[in-house]
N, C-alpha and C positions, 0 to 999 in steps of 0.2 A: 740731438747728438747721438753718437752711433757708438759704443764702451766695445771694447774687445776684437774690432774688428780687425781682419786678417791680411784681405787685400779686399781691393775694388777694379772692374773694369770697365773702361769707359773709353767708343770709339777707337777700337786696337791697341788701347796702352791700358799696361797693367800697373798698378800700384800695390806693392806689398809692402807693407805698417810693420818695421823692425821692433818699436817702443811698445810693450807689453801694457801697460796701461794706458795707454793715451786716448781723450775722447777725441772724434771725431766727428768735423761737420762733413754735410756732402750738399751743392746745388744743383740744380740746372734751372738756366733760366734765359730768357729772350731779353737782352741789352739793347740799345743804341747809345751813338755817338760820333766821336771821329778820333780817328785812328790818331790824329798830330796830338791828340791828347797823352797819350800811353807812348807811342814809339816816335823820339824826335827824329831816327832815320829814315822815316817812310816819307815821300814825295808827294805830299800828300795837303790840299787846301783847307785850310782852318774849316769851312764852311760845308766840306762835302761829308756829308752824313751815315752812317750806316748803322743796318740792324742785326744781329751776331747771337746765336746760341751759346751760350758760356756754359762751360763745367766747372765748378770750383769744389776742391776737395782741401782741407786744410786741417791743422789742429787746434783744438780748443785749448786755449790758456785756461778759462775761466774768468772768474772777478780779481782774482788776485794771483797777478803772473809771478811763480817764484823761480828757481834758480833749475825747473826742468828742462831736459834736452830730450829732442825726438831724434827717431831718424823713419826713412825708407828707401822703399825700391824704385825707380821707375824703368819695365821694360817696355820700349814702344813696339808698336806693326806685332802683338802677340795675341794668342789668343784666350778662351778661357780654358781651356784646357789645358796649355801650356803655366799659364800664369797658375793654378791650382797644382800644377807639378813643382814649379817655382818657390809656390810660399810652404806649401811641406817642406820643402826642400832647400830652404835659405842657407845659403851659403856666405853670405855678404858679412865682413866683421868691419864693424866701426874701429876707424883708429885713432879720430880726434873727434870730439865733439865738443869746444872749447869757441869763445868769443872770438879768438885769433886764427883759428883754423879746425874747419871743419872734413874729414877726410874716412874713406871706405875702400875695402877694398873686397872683390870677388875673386878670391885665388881659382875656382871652378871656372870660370870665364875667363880667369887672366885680364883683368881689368879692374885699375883701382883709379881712385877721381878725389880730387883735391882741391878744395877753395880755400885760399890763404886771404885772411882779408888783412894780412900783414906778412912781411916777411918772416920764414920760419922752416922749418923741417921736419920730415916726418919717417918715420921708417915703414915703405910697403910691403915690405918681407923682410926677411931676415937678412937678404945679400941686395936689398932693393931701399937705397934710402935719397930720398927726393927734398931738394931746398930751392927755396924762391926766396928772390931778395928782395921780397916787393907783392901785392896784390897778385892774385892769377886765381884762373879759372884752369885745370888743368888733367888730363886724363892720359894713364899712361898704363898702354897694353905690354904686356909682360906673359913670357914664358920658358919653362925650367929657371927660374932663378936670374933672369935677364929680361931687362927693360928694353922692346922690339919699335915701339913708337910712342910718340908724344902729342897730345892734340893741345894745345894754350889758347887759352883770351883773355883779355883784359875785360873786366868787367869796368873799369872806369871809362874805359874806351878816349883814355888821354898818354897810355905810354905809347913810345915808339917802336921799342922793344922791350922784349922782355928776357932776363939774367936769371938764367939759375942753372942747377947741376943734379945728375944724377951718377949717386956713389961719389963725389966729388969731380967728376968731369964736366968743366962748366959747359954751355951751352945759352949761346944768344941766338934769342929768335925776332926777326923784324915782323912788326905786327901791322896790318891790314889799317889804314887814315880812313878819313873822309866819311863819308857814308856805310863805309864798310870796317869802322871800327866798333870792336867790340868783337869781332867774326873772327873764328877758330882759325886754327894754325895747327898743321898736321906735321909731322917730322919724324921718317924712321932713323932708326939707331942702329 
C-alpha cells in the first residue's frame, strides 16, 4: 500500500488523491478472458477470449471498513507535468460525499460532476443548484455564474428519460436504448 500519496500517472491519465490520508493500492498486470464477462453491451461471443494489460489503482479500506469517504481527480490525455501543476494546484471542492449522492466541482475549469444514486439536490455554486428526480450520471459545465451545458447517463441504463432541473428550470432528456444505453447525453443551455 502506498500512504500519502499525491497523484499517479498512468498511460495519459492523471489521478490526483483529494483524501489526505488514504492508503492506496496500485497494479498492473496481464489478465485474460471475455469481455461478455464485464460489459453486457459489447457484441461479443461467450467463447471468444482475450488477453489485456490492466491498471488498477484503488483505495484500501483495510480489515474493518468504517464510515470513511475518499475522493479524487481524474484528468485524461494529460501529461506529467501538467498533472504535477494540477495536484499543487487543486482546485476541485467536494460537495457531497454521502451514500445518496456523491458530487465535485472545479470552479477553475467550470466543471462540476454529479452522481445521484437517488433523487436529490445539490448546490454547485452559489446561483448554480442542480436536482435529479431519479439516479444520473451527470456533468454540468458552467461559467460566470451560469450553467452552459449538461452531459447525463443513466447508470442503470433502464430509464428512458431522464427529469431534472437546474435553478428550478426543469429539463427532460431522452436517453440513448438498446445497446447504447447507459451513453451520455450532451445538452447546451
Amino acid at each position: 500500500m502506498l500512504n500519502h500519496l499525491k497523484w499517479v500517472h498512468h498511460n495519459n491519465v492523471g489521478y490526483i488523491i483529494l483524501s489526505n490520508k488514504a492508503n492506496i493500492g496500485l497494479q498492473n498486470e496481464t489478465l485474460d478472458g471475455s469481455w461478455t464477462r464485464v460489459n453486457r453491451q459489447v457484441k461479443a461471443r461467450k467463447w471468444d477470449k482475450t488477453k489485456e494489460d490492466e491498471f488498477t489503482l484503488w483505495f484500501d479500506h483495510g480489515g474493518q471498513i468504517n464510515n470513511t469517504t475518499y475522493a479524487y481527480t481524474v484528468l485524461p490525455n494529460t501529461s506529467i507535468d501538467h498533472l504535477k501543476q494540477e495536484a499543487a494546484n487543486a482546485s476541485t471542492i467536494v460537495l457531497a460525499n454521502t451514500p445518496k449522492l456523491q458530487a465535485v466541482n472545479n470552479p477553475s475549469a467550470g466543471i462540476a460532476y454529479a452522481v445521484f444514486y437517488a433523487g436529490g439536490s445539490i448546490d454547485i455554486t452559489d446561483k448554480i443548484r442542480l436536482t435529479s428526480d431519479t439516479q444520473a450520471l451527470i456533468m454540468v459545465k458552467h461559467k460566470n455564474g451560469k450553467a452552459i451545458s449538461i452531459s447525463v447517463a443513466d447508470p442503470g441504463r433502464s430509464l428512458l428519460k431522464l427529469h431534472l432541473s437546474i435553478n428550478d428550470r426543469p429539463i427532460t432528456i431522452k436517453l440513448p436504448q438498446a445497446e447504447w444505453a447507459g451513453s451520455s447525453v450532451t445538452l447546451d443551455l
